[in-house]
N, C-alpha and C positions, 0 to 999 in steps of 0.2 A: 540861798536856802540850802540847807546838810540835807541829803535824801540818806535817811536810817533806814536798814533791814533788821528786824529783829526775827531771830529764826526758833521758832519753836520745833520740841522735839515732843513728843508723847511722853509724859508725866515729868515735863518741867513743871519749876515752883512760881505756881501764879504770884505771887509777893514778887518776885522779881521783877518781870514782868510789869507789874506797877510801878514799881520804883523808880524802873525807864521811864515808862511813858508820861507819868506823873509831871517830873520835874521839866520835861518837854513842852507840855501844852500849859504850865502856867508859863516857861520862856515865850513861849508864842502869844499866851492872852497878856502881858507885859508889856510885851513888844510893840511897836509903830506897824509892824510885818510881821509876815510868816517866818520864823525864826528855822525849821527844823517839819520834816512831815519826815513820817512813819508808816510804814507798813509791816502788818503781820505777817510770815512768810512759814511755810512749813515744806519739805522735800518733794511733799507730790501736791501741795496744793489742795491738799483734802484736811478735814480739821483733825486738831489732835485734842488729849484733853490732859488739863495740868493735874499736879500730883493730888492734890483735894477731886479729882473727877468734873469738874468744870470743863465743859467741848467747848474749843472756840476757833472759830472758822478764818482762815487765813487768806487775804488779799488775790495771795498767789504763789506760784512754787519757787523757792531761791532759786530753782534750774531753767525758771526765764528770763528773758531779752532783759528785765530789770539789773540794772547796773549798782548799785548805792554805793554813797561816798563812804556807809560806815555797818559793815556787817555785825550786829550784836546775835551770841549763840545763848539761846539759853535750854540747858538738856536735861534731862530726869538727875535722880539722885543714883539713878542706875546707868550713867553712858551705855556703860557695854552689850547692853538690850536695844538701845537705837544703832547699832555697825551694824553695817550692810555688804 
C-alpha cells in the first residue's frame, strides 16, 4: 500500500484536491485491497481553507513522525503569502 501526503496550504484550489483523491478511492474500491491511503496534512496541523473558503481539517502536521512514500503539495494561487 503507497501511504500519500497531500499537504494543503491556505487557499489552495479545492478542485485539486479532488482530483487526487478521487482517482484514489475508486483504485481502492476496484481493487481486491487497499490500494493507496491518504492523508490530509497542513504545516501546523491546524485547518486551512481552500480558495472558494471551504475550512478543512487536516489529519496532521507534514512536521510529524509521519513518513509518506509520496508528498503531494498543493498551495494558493498566491505561494508567496504561505513563506515563512
Amino acid at each position: 500500500m503507497k501511504e500519500i501526503a497531500i499537504v494543503l496550504f491556505e487557499g489552495f484550489p479545492l478542485m485539486s484536491m479532488t482530483t487526487i483523491t478521487e482517482p484514489l478511492r475508486v483504485a481502492n474500491r476496484e481493487s481486491s485491497h487497499t490500494l493507496f491511503n491518504w492523508q490530509l496534512v497542513t504545516e501546523t496541523g491546524d485547518p486551512v481553507c481552500s480558495s472558494s473558503g471551504i475550512p478543512i481539517t487536516p489529519q496532521q502536521s507534514y512536521k510529524s513522525d509521519y513518513v509518506p512514500d509520496v508528498m503531494l503539495v498543493l498551495t494558493s494561487y498566491y505561494p508567496e503569502k504561505s513563506l515563512t
